[in-house]
VOGU-3710 file (C-alpha; in Angstrom, 3 decimals, decimal comma):
1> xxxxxxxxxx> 0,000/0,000/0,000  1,467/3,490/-0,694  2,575/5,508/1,752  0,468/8,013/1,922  -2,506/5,942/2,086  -1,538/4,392/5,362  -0,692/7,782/7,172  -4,113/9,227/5,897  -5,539/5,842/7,666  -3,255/5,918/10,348
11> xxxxxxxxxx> -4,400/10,090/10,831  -8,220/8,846/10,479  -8,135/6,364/13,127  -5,769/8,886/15,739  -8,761/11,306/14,863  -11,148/9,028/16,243  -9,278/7,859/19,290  -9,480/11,707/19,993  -12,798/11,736/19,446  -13,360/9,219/21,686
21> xxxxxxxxxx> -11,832/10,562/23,973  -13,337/13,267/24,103  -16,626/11,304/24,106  -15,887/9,188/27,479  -15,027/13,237/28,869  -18,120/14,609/27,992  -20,306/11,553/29,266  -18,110/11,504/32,574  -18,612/15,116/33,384  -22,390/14,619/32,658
31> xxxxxxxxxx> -22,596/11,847/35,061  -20,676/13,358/37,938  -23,423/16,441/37,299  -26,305/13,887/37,424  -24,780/12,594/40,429  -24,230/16,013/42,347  -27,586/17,614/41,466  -29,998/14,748/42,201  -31,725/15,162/45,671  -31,125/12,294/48,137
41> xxxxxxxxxx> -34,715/10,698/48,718  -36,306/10,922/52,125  -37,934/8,072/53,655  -41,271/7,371/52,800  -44,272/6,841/55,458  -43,060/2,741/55,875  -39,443/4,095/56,251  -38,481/2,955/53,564  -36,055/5,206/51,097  -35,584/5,623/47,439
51> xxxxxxxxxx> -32,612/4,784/45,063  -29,626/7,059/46,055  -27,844/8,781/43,529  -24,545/6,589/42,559  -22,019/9,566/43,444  -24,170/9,806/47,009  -23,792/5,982/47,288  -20,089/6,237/46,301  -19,614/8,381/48,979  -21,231/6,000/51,227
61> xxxxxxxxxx> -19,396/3,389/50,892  -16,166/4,747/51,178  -16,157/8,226/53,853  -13,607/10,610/52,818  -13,031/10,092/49,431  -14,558/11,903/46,261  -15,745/14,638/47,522  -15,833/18,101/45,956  -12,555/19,355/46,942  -11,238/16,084/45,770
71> xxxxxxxxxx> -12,087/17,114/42,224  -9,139/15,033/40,378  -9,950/11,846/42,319  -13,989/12,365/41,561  -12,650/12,903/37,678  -11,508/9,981/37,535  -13,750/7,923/38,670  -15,943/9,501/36,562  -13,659/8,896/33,369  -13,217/5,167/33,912
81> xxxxxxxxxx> -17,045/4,767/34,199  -17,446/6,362/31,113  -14,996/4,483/29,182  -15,565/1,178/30,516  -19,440/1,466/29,769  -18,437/3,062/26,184  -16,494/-0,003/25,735  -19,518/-2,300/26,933  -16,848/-4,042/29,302  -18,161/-1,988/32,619
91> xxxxxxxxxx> -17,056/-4,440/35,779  -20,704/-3,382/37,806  -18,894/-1,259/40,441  -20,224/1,666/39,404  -23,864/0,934/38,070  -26,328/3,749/37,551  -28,998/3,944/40,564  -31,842/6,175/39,682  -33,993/6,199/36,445  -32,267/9,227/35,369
101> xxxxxxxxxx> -28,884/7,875/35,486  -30,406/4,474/33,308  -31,838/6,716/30,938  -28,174/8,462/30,593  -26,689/5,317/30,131  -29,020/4,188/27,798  -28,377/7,223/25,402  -24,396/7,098/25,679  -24,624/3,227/24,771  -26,449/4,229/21,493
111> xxxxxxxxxx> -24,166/6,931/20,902  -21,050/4,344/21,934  -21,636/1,612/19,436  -21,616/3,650/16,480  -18,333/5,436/17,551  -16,932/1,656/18,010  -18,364/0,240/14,607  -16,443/3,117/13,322  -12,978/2,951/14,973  -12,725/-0,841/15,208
121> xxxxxxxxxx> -13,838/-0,768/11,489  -11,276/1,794/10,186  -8,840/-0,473/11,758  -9,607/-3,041/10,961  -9,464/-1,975/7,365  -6,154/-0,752/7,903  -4,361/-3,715/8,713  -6,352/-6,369/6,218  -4,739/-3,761/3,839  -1,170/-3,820/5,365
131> xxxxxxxxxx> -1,690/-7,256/5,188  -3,006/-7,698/1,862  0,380/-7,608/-0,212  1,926/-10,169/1,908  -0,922/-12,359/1,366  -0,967/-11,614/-2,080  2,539/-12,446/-2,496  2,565/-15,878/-0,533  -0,451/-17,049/-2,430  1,434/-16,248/-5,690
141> xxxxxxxxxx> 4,393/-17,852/-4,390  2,441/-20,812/-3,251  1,228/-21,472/-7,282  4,535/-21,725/-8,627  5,658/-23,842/-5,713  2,888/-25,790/-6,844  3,555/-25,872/-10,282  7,242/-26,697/-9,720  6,371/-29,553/-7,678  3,324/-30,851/-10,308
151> xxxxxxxxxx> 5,827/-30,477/-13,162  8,665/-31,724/-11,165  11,357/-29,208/-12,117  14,959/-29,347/-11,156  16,267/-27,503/-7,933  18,436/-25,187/-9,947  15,097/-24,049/-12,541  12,865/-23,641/-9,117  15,307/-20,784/-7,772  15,546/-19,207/-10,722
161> xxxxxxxxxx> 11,622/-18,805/-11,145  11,491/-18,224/-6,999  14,037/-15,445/-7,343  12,273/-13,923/-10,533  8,531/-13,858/-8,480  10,247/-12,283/-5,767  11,958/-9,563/-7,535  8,714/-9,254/-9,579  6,908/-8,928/-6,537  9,499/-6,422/-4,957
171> xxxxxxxxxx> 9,304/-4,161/-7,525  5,692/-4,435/-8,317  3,735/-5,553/-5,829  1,734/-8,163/-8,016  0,624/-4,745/-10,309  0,295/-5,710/-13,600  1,423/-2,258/-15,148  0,645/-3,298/-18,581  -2,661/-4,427/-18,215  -3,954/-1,714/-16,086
181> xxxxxxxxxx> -1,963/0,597/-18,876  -4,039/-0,665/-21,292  -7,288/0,254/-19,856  -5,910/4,403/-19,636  -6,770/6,743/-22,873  -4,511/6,552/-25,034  -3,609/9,733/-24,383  -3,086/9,489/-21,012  -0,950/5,891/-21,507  1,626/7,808/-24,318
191> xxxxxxxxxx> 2,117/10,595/-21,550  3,305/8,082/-18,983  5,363/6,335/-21,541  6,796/9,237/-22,770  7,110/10,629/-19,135  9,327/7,510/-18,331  11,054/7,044/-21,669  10,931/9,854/-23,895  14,458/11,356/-23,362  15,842/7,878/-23,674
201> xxxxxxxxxx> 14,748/7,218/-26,599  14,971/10,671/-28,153  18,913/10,515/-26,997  18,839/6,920/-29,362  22,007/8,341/-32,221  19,058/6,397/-34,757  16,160/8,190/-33,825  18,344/11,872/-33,770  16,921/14,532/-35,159  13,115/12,533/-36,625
211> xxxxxxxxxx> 9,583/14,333/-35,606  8,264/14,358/-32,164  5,399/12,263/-33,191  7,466/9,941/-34,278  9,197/9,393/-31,020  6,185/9,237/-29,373  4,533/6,539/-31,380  7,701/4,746/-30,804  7,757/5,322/-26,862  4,465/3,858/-26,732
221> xxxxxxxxxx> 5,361/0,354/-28,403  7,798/-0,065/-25,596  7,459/-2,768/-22,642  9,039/-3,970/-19,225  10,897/-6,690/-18,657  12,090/-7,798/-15,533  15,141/-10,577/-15,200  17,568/-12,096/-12,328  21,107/-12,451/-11,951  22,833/-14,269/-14,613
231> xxxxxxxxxx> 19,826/-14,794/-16,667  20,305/-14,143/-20,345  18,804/-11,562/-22,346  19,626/-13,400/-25,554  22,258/-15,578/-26,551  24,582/-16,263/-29,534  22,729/-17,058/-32,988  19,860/-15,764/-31,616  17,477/-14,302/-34,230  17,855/-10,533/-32,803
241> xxxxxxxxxx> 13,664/-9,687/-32,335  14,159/-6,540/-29,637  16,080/-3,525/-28,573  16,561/-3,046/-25,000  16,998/-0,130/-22,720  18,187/-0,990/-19,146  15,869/0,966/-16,952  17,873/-0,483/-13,570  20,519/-3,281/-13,135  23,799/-4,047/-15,035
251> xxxxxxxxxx> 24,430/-6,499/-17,976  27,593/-7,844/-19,643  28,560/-8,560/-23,386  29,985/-12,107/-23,748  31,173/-13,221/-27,254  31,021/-16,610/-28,539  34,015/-17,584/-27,116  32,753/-17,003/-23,474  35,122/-13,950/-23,040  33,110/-10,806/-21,100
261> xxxxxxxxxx> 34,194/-7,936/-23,439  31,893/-5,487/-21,966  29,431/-4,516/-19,653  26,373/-1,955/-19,711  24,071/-0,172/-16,565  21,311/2,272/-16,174  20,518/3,781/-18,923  22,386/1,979/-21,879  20,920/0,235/-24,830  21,643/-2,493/-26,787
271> xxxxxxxxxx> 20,094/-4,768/-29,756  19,134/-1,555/-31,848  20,547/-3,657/-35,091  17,924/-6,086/-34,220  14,930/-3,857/-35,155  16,547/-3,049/-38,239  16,972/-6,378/-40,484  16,697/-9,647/-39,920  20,166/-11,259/-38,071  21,275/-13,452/-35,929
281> xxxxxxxxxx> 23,183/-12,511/-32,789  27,191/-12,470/-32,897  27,250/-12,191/-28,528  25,051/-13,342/-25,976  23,791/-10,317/-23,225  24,454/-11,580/-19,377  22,389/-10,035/-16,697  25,191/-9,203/-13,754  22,420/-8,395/-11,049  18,717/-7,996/-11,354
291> xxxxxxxxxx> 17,504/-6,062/-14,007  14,331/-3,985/-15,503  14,078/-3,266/-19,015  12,447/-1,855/-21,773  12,243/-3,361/-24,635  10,872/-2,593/-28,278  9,775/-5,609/-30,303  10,997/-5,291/-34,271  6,904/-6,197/-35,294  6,226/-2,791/-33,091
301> xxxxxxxxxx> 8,934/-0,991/-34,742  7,840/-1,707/-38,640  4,019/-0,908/-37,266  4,906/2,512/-36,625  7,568/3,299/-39,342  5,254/2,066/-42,102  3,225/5,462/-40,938  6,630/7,290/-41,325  7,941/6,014/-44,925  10,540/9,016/-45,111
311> xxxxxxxxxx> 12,561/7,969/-42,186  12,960/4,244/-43,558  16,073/4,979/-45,121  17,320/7,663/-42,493  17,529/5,538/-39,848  18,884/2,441/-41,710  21,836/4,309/-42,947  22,381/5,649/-39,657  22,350/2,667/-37,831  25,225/1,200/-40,432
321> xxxxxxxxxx> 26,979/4,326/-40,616  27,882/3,742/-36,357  28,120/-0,071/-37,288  31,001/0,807/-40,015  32,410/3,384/-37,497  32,417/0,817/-34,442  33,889/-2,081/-36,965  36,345/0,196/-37,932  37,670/2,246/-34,937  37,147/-0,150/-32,398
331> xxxxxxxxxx> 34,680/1,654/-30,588  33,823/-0,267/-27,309  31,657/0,674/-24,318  32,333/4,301/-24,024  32,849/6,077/-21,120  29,104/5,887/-19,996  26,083/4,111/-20,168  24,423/6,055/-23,167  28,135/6,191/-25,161  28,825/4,939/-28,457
341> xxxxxxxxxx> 28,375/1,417/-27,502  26,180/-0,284/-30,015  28,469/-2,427/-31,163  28,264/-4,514/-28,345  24,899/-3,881/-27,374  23,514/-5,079/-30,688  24,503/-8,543/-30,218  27,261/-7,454/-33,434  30,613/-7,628/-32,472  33,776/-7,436/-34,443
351> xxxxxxxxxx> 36,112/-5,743/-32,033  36,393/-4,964/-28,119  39,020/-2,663/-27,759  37,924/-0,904/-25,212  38,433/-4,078/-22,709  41,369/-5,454/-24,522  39,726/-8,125/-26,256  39,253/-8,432/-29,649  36,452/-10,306/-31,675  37,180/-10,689/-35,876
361> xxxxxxxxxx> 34,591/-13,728/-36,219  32,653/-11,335/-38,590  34,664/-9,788/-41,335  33,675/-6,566/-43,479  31,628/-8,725/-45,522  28,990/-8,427/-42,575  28,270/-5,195/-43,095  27,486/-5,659/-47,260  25,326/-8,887/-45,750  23,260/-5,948/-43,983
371> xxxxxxxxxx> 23,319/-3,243/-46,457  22,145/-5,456/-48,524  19,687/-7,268/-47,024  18,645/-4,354/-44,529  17,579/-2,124/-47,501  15,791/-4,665/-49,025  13,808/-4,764/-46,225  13,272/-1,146/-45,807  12,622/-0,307/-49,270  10,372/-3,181/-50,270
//
């Protein structure tokens, strides 16, 4: 539950433990008054004498003690009446006497069970809700425990799905963001979108300098994905389908020789080639810690440039002009997370210079494979 709900819960129910209170004050001074005005009955003609008033019979009982100069002693007596007969718990040693004191009683007992109906119920409603992601989460838990066991899955494959559900769960809180998304405006969905993602993407060296609306359309085709430690993001001869942005977490570049030649954090991308042509992946992408992405499928990408024919051929020869450069130069990682580092983070990797490694599995010819078959498949 957010944060702010539970204070304004945690305020409401303070407020009516103040009211209350203030409520078992009220009805205790009232009493005492009842008390200390009612005339003590005389005996009638059998000698035989009426109810005494309960502060008269207090008095009674024990000599010396709540009278009026004793006014914080009398107060209190007073008070813990009128709380313990709020409550409905009184312990019958201080039971009206006369018909005017039941007919008190009678009206602060009304009076008392709505106030309780509506303190008990506020929190009552406050913890069910404190508790209600915790429950959530162990019943969700509880299915793929189940499912693990029905399907019989190894002990390594359970921990990885455990430790995905509970990082999904962490970071979420069982909200499915892109169903409840889906059911916004549309206008009010491409704000968010663009709210999270817009000066990522408009920072993307392919996507420099095209329209606003084009960026938009783009930032609303992307998607979250959420992934453990050492899980892959995509592997070696992988048909490249998506381009990723990490949102949070840490990934490294591993060729096909197993050798790390890179690695990439908040705010880098990688697999840009991928939405481009049609290729298979030259390294495999390593999640270091747990990671949240975006990601933008290639089907989403070609639904939203078909609307923009004029930047087919823009963004195709940018995206091989920076391939030529980074085969050429070396270009590795840069310095930072949104540096020239597409060579690596597209899955295409001739050289890693910028670790000391280097990569020549894919020779110049690559890039005529991708001219060649890359503006095929933007101009057709």
């Amino acid at each position: 539950m957010p944060r702010n709900v539970v204070v304004e819960k945690m305020v409401g129910i303070i407020g009516f433990v103040i009211a209350y209170a203030l409520w078992a004050h009220l009805c205790g001074c009232i009493y005492w008054f009842i008390g200390r005005v009612q005339v003590e009955p005389r005996d009638d003609e059998h000698g035989n004498s009426g109810a005494l008033p309960w502060l008269v019979h207090l008095r009674r009982e024990k000599p010396g003690l709540y009278d009026d100069e004793d006014v914080s002693a009398t107060y209190m007596v007073t008070l813990y009446w009128a709380v313990t007969t709020a409550l409905t718990m009184g312990y019958g040693d201080l039971n009206p006497r006369t018909s005017i004191e039941m007919s008190f009683c009678v009206v602060m007992l009304l009076i008392s069970s709505v106030l309780n109906a509506s303190i008990f119920g506020q929190a009552t409603v406050l913890v069910n809700s404190l508790d209600q992601i915790s429950r959530r989460y162990s019943e969700e838990l509880q299915r793929w425990i189940d499912f693990a066991s029905v399907f019989r899955l190894p002990r390594s494959l359970r921990g990885r799905v455990y430790a995905y559900v509970h990082y999904n769960w962490q970071l979420t809180h069982g909200v499915q963001a892109e169903k409840i998304l889906m059911t916004l405006p549309a206008g009010i969905r491409r704000d968010i979108q663009m709210y999270l993602l817009s000066s990522v993407v408009a920072n993307f060296p392919i996507f420099g300098n095209t329209p606003p609306h084009f960026i938009t359309a783009i930032v609303d085709k992307f998607r979250a994905e959420l992934l453990v430690a050492n899980e892959y993001v995509f592997k070696v001869d992988e048909i490249g389908k998506h381009l990723y942005v990490i949102h949070n977490g840490r990934v490294e570049v591993i060729t096909a020789e197993g050798v790390v030649v890179g690695k990439l954090s908040d705010g880098a991308y990688f697999g840009e080639i991928a939405i481009l042509v049609d290729v298979r992946r030259t390294t495999s992408v390593r999640t270091v810690c747990r990671c949240h992405f975006f990601r933008l499928s290639k089907e989403d990408f070609d639904e939203v440039i078909e609307g923009f024919p004029e930047l087919r051929d823009k963004i195709l020869a940018k995206a091989m002009q920076r391939l030529q450069k980074t085969m050429k130069h070396g270009d590795g990682l840069g310095d930072g997370p949104g540096d020239a580092h597409e060579s690596f983070e597209t899955g295409f990797v001739p050289q890693a210079q910028h670790v000391g490694h280097s990569c020549h599995s894919r020779p110049c010819t690559f890039i005529h494979k991708i001219n060649d078959s890359g503006r095929r498949a933007f101009t057709s």
